[in-house]
C-alpha positions as CSV (number, residue, x, y, z in Angstrom):
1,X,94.0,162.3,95.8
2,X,98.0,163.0,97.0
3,X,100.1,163.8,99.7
4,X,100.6,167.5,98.9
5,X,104.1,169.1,99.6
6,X,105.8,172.6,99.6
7,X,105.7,172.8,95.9
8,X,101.8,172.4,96.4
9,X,101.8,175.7,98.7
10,X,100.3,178.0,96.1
11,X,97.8,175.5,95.4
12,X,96.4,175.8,98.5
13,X,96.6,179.2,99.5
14,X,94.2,180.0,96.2
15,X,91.8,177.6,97.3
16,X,91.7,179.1,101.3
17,X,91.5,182.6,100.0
18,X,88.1,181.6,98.3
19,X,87.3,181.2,101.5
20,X,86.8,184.3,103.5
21,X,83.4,182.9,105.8
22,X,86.0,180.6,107.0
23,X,88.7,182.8,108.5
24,X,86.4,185.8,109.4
25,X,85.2,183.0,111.8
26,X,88.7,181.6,112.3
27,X,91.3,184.4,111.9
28,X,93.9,186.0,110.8
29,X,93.4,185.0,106.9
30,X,95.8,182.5,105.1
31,X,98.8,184.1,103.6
32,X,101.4,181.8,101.8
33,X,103.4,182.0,104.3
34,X,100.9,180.3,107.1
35,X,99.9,177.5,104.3
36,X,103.5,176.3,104.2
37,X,103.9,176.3,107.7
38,X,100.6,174.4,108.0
39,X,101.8,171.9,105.4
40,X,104.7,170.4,108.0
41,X,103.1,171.3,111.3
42,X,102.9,168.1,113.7
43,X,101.5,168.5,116.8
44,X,103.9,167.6,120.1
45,X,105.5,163.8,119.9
46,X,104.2,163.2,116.3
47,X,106.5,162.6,113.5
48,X,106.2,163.5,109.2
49,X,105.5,159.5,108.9
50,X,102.2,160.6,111.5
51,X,101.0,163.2,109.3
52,X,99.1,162.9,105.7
53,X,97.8,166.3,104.2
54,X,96.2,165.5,101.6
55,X,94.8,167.2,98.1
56,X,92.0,166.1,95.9
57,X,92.0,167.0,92.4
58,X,89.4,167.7,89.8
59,X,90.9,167.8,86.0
60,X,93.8,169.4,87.1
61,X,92.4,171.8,90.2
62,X,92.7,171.5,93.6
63,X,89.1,171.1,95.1
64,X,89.6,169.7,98.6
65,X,92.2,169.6,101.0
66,X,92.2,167.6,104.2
67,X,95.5,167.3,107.0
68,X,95.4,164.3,109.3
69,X,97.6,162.8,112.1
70,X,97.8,159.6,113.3
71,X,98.0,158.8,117.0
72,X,96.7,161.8,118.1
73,X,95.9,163.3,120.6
74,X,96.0,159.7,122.1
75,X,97.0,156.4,120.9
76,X,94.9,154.5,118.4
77,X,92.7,157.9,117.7
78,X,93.1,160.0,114.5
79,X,92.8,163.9,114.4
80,X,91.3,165.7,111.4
81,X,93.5,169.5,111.3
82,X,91.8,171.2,108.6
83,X,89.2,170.4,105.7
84,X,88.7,173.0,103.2
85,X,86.6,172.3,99.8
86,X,86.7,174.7,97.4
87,X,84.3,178.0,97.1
88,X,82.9,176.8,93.8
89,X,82.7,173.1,94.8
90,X,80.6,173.7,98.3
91,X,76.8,172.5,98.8
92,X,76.8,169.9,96.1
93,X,78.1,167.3,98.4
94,X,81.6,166.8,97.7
95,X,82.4,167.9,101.2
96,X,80.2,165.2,102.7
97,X,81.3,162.6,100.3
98,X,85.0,163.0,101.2
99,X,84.7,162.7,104.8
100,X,82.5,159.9,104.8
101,X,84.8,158.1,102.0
102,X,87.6,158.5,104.4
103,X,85.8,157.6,107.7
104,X,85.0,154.7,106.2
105,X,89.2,153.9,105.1
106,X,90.0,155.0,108.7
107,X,87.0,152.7,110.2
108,X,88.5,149.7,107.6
109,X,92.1,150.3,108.8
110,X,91.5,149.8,112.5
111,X,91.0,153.6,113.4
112,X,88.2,154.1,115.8
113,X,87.9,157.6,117.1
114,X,88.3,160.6,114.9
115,X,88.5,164.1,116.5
116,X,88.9,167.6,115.4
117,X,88.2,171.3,116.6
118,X,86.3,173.6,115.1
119,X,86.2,177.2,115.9
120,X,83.1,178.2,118.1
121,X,82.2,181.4,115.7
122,X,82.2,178.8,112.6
123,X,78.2,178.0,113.0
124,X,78.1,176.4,109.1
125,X,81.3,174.2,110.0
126,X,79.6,173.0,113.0
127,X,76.6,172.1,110.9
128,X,78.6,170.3,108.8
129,X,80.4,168.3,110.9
130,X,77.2,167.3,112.6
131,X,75.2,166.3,109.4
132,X,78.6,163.7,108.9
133,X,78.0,162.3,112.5
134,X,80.4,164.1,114.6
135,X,79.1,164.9,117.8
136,X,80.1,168.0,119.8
137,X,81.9,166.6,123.2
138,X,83.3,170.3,124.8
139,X,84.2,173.9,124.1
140,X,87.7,174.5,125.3
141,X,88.6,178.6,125.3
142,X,92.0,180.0,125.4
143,X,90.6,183.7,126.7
144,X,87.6,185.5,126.5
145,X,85.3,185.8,123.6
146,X,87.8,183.3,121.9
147,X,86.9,179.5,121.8
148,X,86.4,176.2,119.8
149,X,84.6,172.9,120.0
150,X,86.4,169.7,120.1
151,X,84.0,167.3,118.0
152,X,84.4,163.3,117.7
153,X,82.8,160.9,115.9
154,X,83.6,156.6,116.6
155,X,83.1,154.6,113.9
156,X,83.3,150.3,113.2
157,X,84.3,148.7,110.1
158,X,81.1,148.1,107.9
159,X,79.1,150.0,110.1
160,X,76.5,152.1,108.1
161,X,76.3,155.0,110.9
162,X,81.2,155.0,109.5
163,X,79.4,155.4,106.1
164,X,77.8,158.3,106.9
165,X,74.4,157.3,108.4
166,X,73.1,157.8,111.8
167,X,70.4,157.0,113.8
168,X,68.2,159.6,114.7
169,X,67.1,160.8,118.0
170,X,63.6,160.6,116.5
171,X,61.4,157.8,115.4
172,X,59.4,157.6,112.4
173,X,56.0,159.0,113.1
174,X,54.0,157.6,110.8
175,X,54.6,153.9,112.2
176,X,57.2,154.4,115.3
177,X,60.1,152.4,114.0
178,X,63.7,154.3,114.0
179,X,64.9,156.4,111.6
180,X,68.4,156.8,110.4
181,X,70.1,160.2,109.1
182,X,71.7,160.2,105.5
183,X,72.7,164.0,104.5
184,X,69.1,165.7,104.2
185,X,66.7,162.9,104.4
186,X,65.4,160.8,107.4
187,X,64.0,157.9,106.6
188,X,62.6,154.0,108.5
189,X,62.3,150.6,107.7
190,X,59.1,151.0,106.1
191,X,60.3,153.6,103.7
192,X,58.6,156.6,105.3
193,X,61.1,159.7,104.3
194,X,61.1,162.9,105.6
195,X,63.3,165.9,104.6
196,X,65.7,168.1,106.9
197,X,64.7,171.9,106.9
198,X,67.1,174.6,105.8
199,X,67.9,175.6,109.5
200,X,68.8,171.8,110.3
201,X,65.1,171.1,112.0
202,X,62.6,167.7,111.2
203,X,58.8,168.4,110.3
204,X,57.9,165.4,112.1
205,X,54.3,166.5,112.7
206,X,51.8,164.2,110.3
207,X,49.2,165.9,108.4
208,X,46.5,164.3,110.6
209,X,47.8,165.7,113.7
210,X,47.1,169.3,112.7
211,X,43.9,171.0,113.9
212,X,45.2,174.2,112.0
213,X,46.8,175.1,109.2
214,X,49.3,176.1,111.0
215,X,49.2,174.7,114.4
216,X,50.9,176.2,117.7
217,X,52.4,180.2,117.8
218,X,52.6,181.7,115.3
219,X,55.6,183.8,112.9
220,X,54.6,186.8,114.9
221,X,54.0,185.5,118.5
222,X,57.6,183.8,118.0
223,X,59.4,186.7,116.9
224,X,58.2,188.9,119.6
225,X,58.4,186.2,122.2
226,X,62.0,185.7,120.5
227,X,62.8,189.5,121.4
228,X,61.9,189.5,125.0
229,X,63.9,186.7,125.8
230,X,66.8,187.9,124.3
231,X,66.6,190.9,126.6
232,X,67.7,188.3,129.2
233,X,64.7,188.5,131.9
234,X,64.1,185.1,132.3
235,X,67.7,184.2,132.3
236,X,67.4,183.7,136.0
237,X,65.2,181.0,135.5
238,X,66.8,179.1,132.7
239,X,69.8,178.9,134.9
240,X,68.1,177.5,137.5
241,X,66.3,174.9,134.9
242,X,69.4,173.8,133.6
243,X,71.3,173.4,137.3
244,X,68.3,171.3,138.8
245,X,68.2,169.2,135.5
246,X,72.2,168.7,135.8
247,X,72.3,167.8,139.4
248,X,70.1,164.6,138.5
249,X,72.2,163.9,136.2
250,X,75.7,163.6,137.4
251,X,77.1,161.6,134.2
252,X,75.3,163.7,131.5
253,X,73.0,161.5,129.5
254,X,70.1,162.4,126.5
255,X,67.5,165.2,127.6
256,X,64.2,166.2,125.9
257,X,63.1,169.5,125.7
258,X,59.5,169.0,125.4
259,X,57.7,172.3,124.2
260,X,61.1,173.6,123.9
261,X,59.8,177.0,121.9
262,X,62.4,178.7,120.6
263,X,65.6,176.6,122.6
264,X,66.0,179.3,125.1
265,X,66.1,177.0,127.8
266,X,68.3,174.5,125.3
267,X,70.6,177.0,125.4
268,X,71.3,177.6,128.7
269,X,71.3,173.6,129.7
270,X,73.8,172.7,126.5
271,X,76.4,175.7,128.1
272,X,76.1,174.0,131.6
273,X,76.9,170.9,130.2
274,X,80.1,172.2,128.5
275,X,81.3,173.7,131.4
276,X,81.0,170.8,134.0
277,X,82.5,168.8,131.1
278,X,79.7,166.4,131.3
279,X,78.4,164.3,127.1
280,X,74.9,166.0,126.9
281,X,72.7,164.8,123.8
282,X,70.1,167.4,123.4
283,X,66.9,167.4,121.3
284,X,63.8,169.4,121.5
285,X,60.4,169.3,120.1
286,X,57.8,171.9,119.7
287,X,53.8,172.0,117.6
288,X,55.2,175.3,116.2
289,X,57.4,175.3,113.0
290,X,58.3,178.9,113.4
291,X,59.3,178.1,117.0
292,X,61.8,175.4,116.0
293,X,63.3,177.0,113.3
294,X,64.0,179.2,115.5
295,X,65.7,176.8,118.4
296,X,67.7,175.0,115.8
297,X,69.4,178.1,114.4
298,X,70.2,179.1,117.9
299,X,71.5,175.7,118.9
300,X,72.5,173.5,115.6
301,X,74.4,171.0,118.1
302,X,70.9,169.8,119.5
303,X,68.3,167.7,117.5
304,X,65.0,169.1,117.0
305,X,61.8,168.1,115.4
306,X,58.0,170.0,115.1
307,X,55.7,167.3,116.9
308,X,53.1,166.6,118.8
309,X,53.4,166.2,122.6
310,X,50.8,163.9,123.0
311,X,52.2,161.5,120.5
312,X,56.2,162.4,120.7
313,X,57.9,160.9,117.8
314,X,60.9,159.2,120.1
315,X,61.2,155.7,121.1
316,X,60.5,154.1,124.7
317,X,63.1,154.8,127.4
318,X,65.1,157.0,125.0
319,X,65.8,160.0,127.4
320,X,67.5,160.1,130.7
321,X,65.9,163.5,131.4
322,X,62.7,165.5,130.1
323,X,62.5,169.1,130.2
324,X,58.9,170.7,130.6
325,X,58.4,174.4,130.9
326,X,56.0,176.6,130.3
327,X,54.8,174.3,127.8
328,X,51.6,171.6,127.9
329,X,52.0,168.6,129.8
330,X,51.8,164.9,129.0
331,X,52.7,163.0,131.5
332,X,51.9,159.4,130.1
333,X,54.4,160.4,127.0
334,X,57.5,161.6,129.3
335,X,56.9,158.6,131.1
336,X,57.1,156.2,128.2
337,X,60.1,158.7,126.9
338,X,62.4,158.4,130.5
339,X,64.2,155.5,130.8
340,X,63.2,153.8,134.7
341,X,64.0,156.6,137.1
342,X,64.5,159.6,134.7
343,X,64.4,163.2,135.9
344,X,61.7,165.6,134.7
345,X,62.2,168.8,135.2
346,X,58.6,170.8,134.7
347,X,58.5,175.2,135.2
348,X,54.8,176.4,135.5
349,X,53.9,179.9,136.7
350,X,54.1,180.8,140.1
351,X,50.9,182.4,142.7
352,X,51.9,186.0,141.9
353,X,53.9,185.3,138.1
354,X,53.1,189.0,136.1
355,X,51.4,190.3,138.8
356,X,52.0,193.7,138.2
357,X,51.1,193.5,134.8
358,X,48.3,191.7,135.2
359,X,47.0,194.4,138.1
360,X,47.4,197.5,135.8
361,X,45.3,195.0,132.8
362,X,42.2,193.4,134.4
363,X,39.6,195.1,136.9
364,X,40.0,191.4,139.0
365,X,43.2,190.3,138.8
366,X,43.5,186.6,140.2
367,X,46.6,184.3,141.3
368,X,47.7,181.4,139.8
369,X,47.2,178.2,141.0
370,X,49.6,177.1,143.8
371,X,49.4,173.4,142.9
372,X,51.9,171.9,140.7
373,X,50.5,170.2,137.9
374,X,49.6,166.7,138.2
375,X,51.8,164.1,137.0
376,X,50.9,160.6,137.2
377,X,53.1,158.3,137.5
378,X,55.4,160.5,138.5
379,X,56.9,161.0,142.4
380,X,58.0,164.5,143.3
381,X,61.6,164.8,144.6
382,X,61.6,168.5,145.5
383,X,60.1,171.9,144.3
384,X,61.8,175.0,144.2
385,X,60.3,178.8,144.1
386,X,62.0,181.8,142.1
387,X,60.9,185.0,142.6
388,X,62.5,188.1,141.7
389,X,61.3,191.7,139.9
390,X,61.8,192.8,136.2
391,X,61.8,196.4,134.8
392,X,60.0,196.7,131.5
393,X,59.8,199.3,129.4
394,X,56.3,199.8,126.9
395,X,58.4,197.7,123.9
396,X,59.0,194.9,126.3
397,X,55.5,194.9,127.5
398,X,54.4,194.2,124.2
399,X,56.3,191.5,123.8
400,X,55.7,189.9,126.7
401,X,52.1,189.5,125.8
């Protein structure tokens, strides 16, 4: 590894231009031109002794390249600009290994907060920053349809979560302990291991906890639930979700999505967040695979994990919130979840939910109950009714059901 220079421009620029996933998420592409102007940028009240951009080599080939400024954008923080491995170099864990070998310098020289931005469109960047244990903390947009998220991650001196490790929002399973992160694997105390799935979710689900072979909806009910939804009639009440679950919540905090399906509803909380500019950490759990592959491909900020709900792989007093719709209920496992006086936030269908539908399908249509469901140990705070009409055409229909 060296400082790189002018000289080092051409260097660069063929390593960025084996890179065209990157800029069609970040445009315009790299020219020459743009790299040497990147090489001595300095963001406002920084100076050339603030800034390192840095080149690693490989038997005479540039492979990485990584700009950093001290001090930025506040005193005592550093700012990562730009980390680019090269095409031929990527998923073999050289990317990984560099920024946790330099987390770990910064975290020995006194550095405690690293930030960056990475450009909202850039799904596989946010992934990666993520598995290295940088959290998402905003999305800040210039104009419309343009935007980025500002990521940090704080890191100690000889602390194993600097190195590279985290500890997961999940707990072991098998015997309950916690489980920390390192790249693909999740693993506790006791040596229980389990392996992250190509779409970033945990099969947390034991063998014995399976009355099927494959337990919950299936491939097909998912996809076609999966449609509807994306036809935005039931956007009205994720909205609403999300608002009631923010309002009890007026300095953010940790949230389960308990039967979370296919993060839908994730989706629409983890955007309300962002823009009341409150931390939100997000997981969400579901008994169907297909369901949560889904969720985390639609939200890869979020944790998520196929379990049970009646034996919810996460620790006591974890959450500050638990989300519960349209899903089964467990009341004594959110309770053991919520920390003393956490919110739950539970959707169930109302008298007349489908009743249309449901009047041109049966001979002897009935309501739903009126009731809420009962929660023990649990004291209601307020109820709220939505009600408006949908128009579906035969496709949708199917869909739905």
């Amino acid at each position: 590894m060296r400082p790189l220079g002018q000289a080092d421009a051409g260097a660069v620029y063929g390593l960025a231009a084996g890179n065209p996933q990157y800029y069609r998420a970040c445009p315009p592409p790299a020219s020459l031109e743009s790299i040497r102007r990147d090489l001595a940028a300095l963001p406002p009240g920084k100076g050339e002794a603030d800034k390192c951009y840095a080149g690693f080599w490989e038997q005479g080939c540039l492979v990485a390249v990584l700009d950093r400024v001290r001090g930025y954008p506040r005193a005592g923080e550093l700012w990562i600009g730009f980390f680019m491995v090269d095409k031929s170099w990527q998923a073999q864990g050289l990317g990984t290994e560099l920024i946790q070998a330099a987390c770990r310098r910064w975290a020995a020289g006194g550095w405690r907060h690293i930030g960056l931005a990475c450009a909202a469109g850039n799904r596989q960047g946010l992934r990666f920053w993520q598995k290295t244990a940088f959290s998402p903390r905003g999305k800040k947009s210039k104009k419309k349809g343009t935007g980025r998220w500002c990521c940090a991650k704080s890191c100690r001196a000889g602390d194993r979560k600097g190195a590279g490790q985290l500890e997961s929002f999940f707990t072991c399973p098998i015997c309950g302990q916690k489980m920390e992160v390192d790249g693909g694997a999740s693993r506790c105390p006791q040596g229980h291991s389990f392996d992250r799935a190509r779409s970033g979710y945990w099969n947390l689900l034991p063998p014995g906890g399976k009355h099927s072979r494959q337990p919950g909806d299936s491939k097909e009910m998912v996809r076609a639930r999966w449609e509807f939804l994306q036809q935005g009639h039931y956007e009205p009440l994720a909205r609403a979700a999300a608002r009631k679950m923010m309002e009890q919540l007026p300095r953010g905090g940790a949230v389960l999505d308990a039967g979370c399906g296919e993060g839908y509803y994730d989706q629409a909380l983890w955007q309300l967040a962002l823009e009341q500019g409150k931390p939100l950490e997000l997981a969400g759990m579901d008994i169907s695979k297909f369901a949560v592959d889904r969720a985390a491909r639609r939200l890869p900020q979020a944790s998520w994990c196929v379990g049970s709900l009646y034996h919810m792989p996460v620790a006591a007093g974890r959450c500050q919130g638990v989300m519960n719709l349209f899903a089964p209920h467990s009341p004594a496992e959110f309770g053991r979840v919520l920390q003393s006086n956490g919110v739950l936030v539970v959707a169930a269908p109302g008298k007349n939910h489908l009743w249309e539908l449901k009047a041109r399908l049966y001979d002897c249509p009935y309501p739903n109950p009126e009731q809420l469901p009962e929660m023990p140990g649990f004291a209601l705070e307020g109820r709220e009714g939505l009600t408006y009409q949908m128009e579906l055409d035969g496709g949708q229909l199917w869909s739905l059901f």
